[in-house]
C-alpha positions as CSV (number, residue, x, y, z in Angstrom):
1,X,127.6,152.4,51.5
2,X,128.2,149.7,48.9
3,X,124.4,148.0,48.0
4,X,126.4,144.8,49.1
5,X,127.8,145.8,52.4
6,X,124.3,146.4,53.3
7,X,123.1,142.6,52.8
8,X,126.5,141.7,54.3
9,X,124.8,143.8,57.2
10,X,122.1,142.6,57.4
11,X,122.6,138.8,57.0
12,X,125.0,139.7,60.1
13,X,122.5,141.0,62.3
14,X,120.4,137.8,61.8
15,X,122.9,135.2,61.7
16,X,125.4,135.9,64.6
17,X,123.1,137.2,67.5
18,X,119.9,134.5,66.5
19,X,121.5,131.4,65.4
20,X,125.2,131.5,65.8
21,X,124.3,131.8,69.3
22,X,121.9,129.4,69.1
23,X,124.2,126.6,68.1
24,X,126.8,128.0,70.3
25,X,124.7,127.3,73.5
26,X,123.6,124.0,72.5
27,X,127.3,122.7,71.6
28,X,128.6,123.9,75.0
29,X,125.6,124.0,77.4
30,X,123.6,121.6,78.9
31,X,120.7,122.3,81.3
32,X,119.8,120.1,84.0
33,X,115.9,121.7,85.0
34,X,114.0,124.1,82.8
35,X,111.3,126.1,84.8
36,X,108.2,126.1,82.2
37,X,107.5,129.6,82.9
38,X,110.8,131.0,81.4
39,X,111.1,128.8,78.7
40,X,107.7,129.9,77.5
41,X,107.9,133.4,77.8
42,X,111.8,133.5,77.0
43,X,111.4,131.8,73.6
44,X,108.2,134.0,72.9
45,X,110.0,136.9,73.5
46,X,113.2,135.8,71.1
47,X,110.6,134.8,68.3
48,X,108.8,138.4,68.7
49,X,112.1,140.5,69.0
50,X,113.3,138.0,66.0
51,X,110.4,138.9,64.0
52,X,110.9,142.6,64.8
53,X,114.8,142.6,63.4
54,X,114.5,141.1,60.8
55,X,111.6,143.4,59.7
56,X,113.4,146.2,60.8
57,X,116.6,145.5,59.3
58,X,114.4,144.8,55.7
59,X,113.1,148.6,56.2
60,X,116.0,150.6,57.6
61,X,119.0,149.0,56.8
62,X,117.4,147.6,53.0
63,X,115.2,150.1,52.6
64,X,113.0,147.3,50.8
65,X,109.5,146.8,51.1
66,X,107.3,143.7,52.6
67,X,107.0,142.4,48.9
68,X,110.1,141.0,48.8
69,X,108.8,138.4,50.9
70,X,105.8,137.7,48.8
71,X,105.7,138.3,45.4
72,X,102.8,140.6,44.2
73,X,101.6,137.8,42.1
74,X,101.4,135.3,44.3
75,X,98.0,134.2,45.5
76,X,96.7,132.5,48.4
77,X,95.6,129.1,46.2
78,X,99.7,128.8,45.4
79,X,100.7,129.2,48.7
80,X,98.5,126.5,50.4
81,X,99.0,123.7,47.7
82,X,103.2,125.0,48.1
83,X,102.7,124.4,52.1
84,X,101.2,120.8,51.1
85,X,104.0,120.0,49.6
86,X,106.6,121.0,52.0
87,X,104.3,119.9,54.4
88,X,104.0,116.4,52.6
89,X,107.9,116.3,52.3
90,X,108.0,116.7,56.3
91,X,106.4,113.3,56.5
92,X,108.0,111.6,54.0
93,X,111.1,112.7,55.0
94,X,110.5,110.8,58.2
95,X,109.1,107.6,56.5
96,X,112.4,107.6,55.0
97,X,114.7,108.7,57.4
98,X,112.4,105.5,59.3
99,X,113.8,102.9,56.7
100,X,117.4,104.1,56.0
101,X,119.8,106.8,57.9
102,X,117.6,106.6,60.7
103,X,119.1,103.6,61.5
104,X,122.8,104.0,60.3
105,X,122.8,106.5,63.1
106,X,122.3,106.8,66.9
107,X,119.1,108.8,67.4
108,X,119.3,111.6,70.4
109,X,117.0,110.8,73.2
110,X,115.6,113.5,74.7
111,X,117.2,114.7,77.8
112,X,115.5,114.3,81.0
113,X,115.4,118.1,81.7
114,X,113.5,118.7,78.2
115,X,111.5,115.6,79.3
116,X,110.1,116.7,82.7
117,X,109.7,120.2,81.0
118,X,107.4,119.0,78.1
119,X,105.4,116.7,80.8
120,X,105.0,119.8,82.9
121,X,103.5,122.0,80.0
122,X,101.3,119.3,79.0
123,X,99.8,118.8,81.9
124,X,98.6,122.3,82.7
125,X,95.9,123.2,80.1
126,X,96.7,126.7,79.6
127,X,100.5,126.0,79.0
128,X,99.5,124.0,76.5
129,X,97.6,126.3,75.0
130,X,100.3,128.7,75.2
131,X,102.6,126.1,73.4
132,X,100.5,125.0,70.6
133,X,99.3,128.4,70.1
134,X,101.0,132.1,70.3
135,X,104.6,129.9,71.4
136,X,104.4,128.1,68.2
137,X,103.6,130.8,66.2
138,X,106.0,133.2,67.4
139,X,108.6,130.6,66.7
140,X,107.7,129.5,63.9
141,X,107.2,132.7,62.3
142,X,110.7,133.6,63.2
143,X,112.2,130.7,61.2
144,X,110.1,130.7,58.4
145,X,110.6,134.9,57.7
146,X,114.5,135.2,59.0
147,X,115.1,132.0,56.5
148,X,113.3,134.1,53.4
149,X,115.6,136.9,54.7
150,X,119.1,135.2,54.5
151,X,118.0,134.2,51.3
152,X,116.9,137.2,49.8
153,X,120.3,138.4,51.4
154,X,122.3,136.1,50.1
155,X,121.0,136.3,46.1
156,X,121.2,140.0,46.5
157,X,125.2,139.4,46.8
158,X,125.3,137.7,43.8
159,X,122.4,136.1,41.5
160,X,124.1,133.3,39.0
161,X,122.8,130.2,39.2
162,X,125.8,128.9,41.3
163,X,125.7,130.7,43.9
164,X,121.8,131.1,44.3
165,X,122.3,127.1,45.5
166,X,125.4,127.5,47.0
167,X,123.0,130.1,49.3
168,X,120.7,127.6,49.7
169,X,123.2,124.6,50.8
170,X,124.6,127.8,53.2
171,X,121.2,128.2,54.9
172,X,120.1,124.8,54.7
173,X,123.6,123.5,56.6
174,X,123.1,126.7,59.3
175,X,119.3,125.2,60.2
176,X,120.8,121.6,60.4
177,X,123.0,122.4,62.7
178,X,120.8,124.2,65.1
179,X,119.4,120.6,65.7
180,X,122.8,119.3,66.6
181,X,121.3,118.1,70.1
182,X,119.1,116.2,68.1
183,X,121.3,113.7,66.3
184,X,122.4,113.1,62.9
185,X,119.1,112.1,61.4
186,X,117.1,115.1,62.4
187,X,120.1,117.2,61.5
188,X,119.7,115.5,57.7
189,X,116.0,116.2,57.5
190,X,116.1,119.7,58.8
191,X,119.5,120.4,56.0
192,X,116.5,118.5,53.5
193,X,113.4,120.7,54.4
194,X,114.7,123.8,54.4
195,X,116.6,122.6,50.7
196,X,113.3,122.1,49.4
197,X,111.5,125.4,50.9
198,X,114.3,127.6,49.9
199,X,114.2,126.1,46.4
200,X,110.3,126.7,46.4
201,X,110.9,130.2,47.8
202,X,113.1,131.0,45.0
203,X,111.0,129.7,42.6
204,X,107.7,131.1,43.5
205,X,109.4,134.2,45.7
206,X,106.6,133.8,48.4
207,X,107.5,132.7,52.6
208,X,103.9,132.3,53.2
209,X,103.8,128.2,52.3
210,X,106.9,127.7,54.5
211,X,105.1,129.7,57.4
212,X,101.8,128.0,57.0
213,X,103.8,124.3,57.0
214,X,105.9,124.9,59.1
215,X,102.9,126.1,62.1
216,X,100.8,123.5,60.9
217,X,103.6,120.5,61.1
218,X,104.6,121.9,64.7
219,X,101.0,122.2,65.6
220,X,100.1,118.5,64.4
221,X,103.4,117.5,66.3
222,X,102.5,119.2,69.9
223,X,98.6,118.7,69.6
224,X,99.4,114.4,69.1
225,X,101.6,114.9,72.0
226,X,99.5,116.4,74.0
227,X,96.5,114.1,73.2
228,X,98.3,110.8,73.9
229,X,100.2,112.4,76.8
């Protein structure tokens, strides 16, 4: 088989079963009551059997090593001043998306389903431990390592300069629309964030400063939740 085919592959087996489906359900479901319990371990269980493909896929179907998700020569002292800046460009993304295209468009309200859900988790201490800890960084994990995978899938097609942003504007545009339930601004910050991670990623060849920002923001985010809940 074709070295190419085997990205093809393997960008497949990500894609279409994870987030393809993903978008699919939140274009043409809705959900009227969520029971905590199964949301919880549900969601777990999609970010550990996530986490499993796409390491599985990098090994059997690549034949690659872990490396190619950190670079050798990367060091620990890179990574966390790399997650302060993404992390950093979370928030002022949101100052900005405060003073401009926040309010060209109609922000999504939360639906009263995810609404009663997230007051029900907050209110029980242990689900909220749940949440903020092993739910978040399941989850988190998943999209930080499967979006270092599409990438490295991607440039492995093809590595002129083009198309190395073209993959970017591709993955970016994928991850923006999961938030399609959202609205329009979140839609533009998520396309924004993962721009400017993927562009770091290819720059510095390491996942870990998207995975450590990308726990930390959502831990920030569900911790101030639950404090002034």
């Amino acid at each position: 088989m074709k070295k190419q085919y085997k990205h093809i592959i393997a960008l497949a087996v990500i894609i279409i079963p994870f987030y393809s489906v993903a978008i699919l359900q939140k274009i043409l479901f809705t959900q009227e009551q969520i029971i905590v319990e199964e949301f919880l371990g549900f969601y777990m269980l999609l970010g550990i059997i996530g986490i499993s493909t796409v390491l599985l896929s990098n090994k059997f179907i690549l034949k690659e090593k872990l490396t190619v998700f950190r670079n050798v020569k990367s060091t620990f002292i890179t990574d966390f001043a790399l997650s302060g800046v993404i992390l950093s460009s979370f928030y002022l993304l949101q100052s900005i998306e405060a003073i401009s295209y926040g309010t060209w468009f109609n922000k999504t309200v939360e639906s009263p389903a995810a609404q009663e859900l997230f007051a029900k988790i907050f209110d029980n201490t242990l689900y909220s431990f749940v949440i903020i800890g092993p739910f978040n960084w399941f989850n988190e994990g998943f999209t930080a390592i499967s979006i270092g995978f599409i990438l490295i899938n991607f440039w492995s097609i093809g590595n002129k300069k083009a198309w190395v942003w073209i993959s970017i504007v591709i993955t970016s545009s994928i991850f923006a629309v999961i938030q399609i339930n959202l609205g329009i601004p979140e839609m533009i910050n998520s396309f924004l964030i993962i721009s400017i991670s993927s562009y770091l990623f290819y720059k510095y060849r390491s996942i870990l400063p998207l995975l450590f920002a990308s726990i930390l923001h959502q831990t920030i985010d569900l911790a101030s939740y639950w404090y002034y809940f």
